[in-house]
N, C-alpha and C positions, 0 to 999 in steps of 0.2 A: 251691349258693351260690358254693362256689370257681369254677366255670366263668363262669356269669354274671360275675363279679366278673372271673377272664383276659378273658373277651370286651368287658367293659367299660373293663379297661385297655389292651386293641389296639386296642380304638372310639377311646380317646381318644388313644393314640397315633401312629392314621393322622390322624385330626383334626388334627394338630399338625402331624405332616410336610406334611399338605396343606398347612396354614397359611402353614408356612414357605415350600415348595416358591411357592405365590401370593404372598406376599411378595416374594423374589426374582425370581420373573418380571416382575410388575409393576415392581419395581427397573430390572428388562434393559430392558425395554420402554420404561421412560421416558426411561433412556440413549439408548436409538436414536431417541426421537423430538425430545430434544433436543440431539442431534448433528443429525437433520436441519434441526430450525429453525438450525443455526448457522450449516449449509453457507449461506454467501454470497458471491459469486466477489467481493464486493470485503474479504471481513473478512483480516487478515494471517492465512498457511498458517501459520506459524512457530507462533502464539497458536491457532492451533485446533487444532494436533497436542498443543501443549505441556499446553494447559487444558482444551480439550473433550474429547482422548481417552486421554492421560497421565493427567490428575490423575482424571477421571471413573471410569475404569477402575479405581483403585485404591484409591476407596472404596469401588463396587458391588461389587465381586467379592472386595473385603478383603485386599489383598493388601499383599505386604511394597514390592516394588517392579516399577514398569513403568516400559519403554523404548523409544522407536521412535530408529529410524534412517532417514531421509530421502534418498537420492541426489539430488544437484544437476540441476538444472534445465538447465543450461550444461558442457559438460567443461571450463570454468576455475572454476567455484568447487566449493566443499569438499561433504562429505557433512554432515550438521547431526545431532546426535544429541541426543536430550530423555530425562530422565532426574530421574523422581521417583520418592519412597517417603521411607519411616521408618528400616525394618529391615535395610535393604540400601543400601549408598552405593556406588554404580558410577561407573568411569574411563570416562571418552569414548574414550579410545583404546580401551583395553582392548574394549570395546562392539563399537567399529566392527571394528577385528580379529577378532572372536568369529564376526561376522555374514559377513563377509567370508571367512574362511577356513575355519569349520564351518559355518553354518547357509546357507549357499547353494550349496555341493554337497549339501547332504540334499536340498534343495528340488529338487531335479532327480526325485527317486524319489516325493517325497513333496510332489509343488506347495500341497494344501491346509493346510500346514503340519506344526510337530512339537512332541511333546509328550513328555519328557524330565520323567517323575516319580520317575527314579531317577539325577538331575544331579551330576555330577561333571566338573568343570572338565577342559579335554585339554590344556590349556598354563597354564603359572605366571600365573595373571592374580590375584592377591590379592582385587581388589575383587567377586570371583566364591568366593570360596571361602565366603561366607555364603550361596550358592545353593543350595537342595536341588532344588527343582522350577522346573520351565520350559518356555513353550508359547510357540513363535515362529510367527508366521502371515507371510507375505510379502505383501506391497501389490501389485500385478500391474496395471501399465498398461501397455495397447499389447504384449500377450506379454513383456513384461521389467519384470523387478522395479524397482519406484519406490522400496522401501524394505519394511522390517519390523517388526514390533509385536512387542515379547517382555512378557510374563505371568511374574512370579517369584514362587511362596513365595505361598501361599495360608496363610490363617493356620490354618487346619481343613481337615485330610484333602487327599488329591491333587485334582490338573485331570482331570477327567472331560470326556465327549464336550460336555454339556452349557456347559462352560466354553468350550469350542472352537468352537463353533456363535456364541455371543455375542463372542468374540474376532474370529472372520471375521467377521460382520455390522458388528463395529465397523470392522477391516480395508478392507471394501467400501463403508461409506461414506467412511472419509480417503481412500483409494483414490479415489475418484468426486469429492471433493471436489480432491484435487492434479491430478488432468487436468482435469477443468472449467477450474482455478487457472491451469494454466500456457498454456491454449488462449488463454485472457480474457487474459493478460498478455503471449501472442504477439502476440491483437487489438490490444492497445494500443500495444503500440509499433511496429506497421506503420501504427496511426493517427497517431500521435505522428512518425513520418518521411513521411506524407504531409505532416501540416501542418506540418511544419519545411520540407519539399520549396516547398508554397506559399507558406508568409507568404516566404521566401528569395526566393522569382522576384518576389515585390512589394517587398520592400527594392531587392533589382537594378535595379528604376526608377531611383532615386535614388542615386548613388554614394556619397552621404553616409551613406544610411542604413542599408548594409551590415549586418546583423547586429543593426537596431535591434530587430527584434521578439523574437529570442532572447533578447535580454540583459534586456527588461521583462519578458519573462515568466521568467525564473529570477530576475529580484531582485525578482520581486511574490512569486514561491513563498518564497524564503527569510523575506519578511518576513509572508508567512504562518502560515508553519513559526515562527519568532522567536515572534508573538501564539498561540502554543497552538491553531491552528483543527488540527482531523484530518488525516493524511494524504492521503483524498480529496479535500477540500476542499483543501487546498493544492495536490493535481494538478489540478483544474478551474483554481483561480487560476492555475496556469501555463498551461492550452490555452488561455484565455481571454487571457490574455498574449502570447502567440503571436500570438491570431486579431483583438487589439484593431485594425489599422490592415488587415484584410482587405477593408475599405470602398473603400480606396484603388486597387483593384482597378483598375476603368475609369474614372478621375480623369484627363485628359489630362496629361501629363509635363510640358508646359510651366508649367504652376500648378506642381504639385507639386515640382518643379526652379527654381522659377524666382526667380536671385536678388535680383531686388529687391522692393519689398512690396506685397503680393497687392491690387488692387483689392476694393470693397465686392463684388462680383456673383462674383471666386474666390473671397472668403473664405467667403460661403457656399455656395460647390461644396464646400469642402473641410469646411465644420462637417454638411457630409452624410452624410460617410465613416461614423461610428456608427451612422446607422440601415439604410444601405445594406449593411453588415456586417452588423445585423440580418437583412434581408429574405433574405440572402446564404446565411445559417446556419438560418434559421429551419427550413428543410425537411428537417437533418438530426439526428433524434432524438438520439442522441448528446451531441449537444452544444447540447441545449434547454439545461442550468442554466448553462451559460457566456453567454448570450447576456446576460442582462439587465448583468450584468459589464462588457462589450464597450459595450452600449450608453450606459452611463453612466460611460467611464473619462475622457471632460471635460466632469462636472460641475464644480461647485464648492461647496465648504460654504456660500459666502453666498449662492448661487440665482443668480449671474453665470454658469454656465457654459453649455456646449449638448450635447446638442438639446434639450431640455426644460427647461433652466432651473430645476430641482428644487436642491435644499440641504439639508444637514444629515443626518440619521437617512431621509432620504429615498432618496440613495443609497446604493445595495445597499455593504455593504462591499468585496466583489471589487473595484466600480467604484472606490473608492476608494483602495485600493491600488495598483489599476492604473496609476489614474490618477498618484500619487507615482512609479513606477516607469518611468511614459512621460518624466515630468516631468525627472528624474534622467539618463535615458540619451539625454534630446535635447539639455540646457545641456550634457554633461560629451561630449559628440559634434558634431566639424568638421558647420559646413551651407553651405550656397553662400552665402547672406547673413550668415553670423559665423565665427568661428571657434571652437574648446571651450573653456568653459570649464576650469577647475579644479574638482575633487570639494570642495575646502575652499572654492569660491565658490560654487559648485552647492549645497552643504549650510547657506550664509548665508542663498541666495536661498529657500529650503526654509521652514528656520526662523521668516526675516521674516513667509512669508506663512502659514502654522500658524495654521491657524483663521477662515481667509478660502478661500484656494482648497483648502489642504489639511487632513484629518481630523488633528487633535492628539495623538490615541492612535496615528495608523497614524505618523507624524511622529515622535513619542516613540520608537518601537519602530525605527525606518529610523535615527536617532541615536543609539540605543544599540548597534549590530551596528557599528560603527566602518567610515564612509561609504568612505575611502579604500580600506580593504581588499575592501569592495563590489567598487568600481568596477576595481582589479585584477582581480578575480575575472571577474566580468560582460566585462572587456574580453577578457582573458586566454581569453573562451571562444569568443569566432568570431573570435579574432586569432593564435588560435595560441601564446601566449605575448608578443605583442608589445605593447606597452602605447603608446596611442596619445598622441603629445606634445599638450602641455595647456599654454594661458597659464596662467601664476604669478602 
């Protein structure tokens, strides 16, 4: 009877290690698969180190505290260190120093990482001296470390190989997700100085219109940025800002330049430009959600505008934005048939018409950002500093 009864309490206490043991796999397992739905080269790196593998990491595995450490993407900006837990409150210096001065000569013997369950601090760092245990694993892009993931203070028992396995896994995906990140952000801004490079050589037409397509598209983004839209969407609203007068492309110079008032037969070459800029853009995938933006930045809210004569909740908001922001940087900008207005007239002529040509809310929002320091700014960025003289 006593045997049966030991064999029946080792029965049920492999039962239970198994239990556990699937438990926490299943735990590991769902970590890894919801780090990979996170990876998305446009979600902020910053919010996926800090939340999806900081904070994740340190429920699953129960731990007192984890830290990663980031290297910069540029040699002028900083290292960025993230740093969560309970039971452990760590210095960001203290961190980056740690990493920097011991754990990346070990990495040299020991590249898959190290695991330190018998930790003891090697310089005065205070906020390390509640450390017992610790597993740093290095991030490895391109043969050089991109950064480090450190594991502190398991609350039960040391870091085992099995802890280490699920730490590089997590490792190699932030890892795959910061070079993906910083590939897709190189992408961008080689796209982002082509098309500053073009809409440039189509302002150049016009000597009036110097730097008119940069300055709508940063004061469409701010006023973006201002209404609460996502960071994406506020970068679309500025390429589309950019790309709004790319219509103008094969426009003969003479219309376009020309100071006195356009005949019926130019003014419809020129209310071309939007679809032309469509057909222009259409073929390159990229920049498919900017297009309808572009297309519709002169409409009107009351259905007077063109090409389509549409109004209201009809067009897209980019267009509507855009279209305030074209609106703004052509009254407050010298043209061969006027000269510039002032920002304090500029922002009457705004107001009056609020809810005829222009959206109310996007209007609301462009008068509360305080127009004059706008238009500083906006001028201030393809002028170098110089602020263009304005009737009073």
């Amino acid at each position: 009877i006593l045997e049966r009864e030991n064999a029946l309490q080792v029965a049920e206490d492999e039962i239970t290690d198994l239990s556990d043991n699937l438990i926490n796999t299943y735990e590991e397992l769902s970590l890894i698969y919801r780090l990979s739905g996170s990876i998305k080269l446009t979600r902020d790196p910053w919010q996926f180190i800090e939340e999806d593998v900081c904070q994740e990491l340190l429920e699953v595995m129960d731990l007192q505290a984890v830290s990663a450490v980031i290297y910069p993407h540029m040699a002028e900006n900083e290292a960025l260190v993230f740093a969560t837990g309970a039971g452990v409150v760590l210095d960001e210096e203290e961190v980056t120093s740690f990493v920097e001065d011991h754990l990346l000569p070990k990495f040299i013997d020991n590249p898959s990482g190290v695991v330190l369950n018998r930790f003891r601090p090697p310089w005065e760092a205070p906020s390390f001296n509640a450390v017992e245990r610790l597993v740093a694993i290095p991030l490895i892009g391109d043969d050089a470390p991109i950064g480090v993931l450190l594991a502190m203070n398991k609350r039960e028992g040391e870091f085992n190989s099995v802890d280490v396995k699920l730490l590089s896994a997590v490792a190699n995906h932030a890892t795959t997700f910061l070079v993906n990140h910083r590939l897709y952000a190189e992408l961008q801004e080689l796209l982002l100085g082509l098309l500053e490079a073009l809409t440039a050589s189509i302002d150049a037409k016009d000597p009036y219109t110097s730097g008119h397509s940069k300055r709508v598209a940063r004061m469409a983004q701010m006023v973006a940025e201002r209404m609460g839209l996502s960071p994406e969407r506020a970068r679309q609203i500025y390429i589309a800002g950019l790309l709004h007068d790319v219509g103008k492309i094969g426009m003969p110079e003479h219309i376009l330049c020309k100071p006195d008032r356009l005949t019926e037969d130019e003014y419809r070459t020129v209310k071309r430009h939007p679809e032309i800029a469509g057909k222009i853009l259409s073929g390159i995938r990229p920049l498919e959600e900017m297009i309808e933006g572009i297309l519709t930045h002169h409409e009107r809210i009351d259905g007077k505008g063109y090409p389509r004569g549409i109004g209201g909740d009809a067009i897209p908001l980019e267009g509507r934005i855009i279209g305030l922001a074209d609106c703004f940087d052509a009254m407050t900008s010298d043209r061969c048939y006027r000269k510039a207005m002032s920002p304090a007239v500029a922002v009457a002529e705004i107001s009056k018409h609020s809810g005829q040509q222009f959206d109310t809310v996007v209007v609301d929002t462009f008068l509360a950002m305080d127009p004059d320091a706008v238009f500083s700014e906006l001028w201030a960025l393809t002028h170098h500093g110089a602020r263009q003289s304005v009737e009073k």
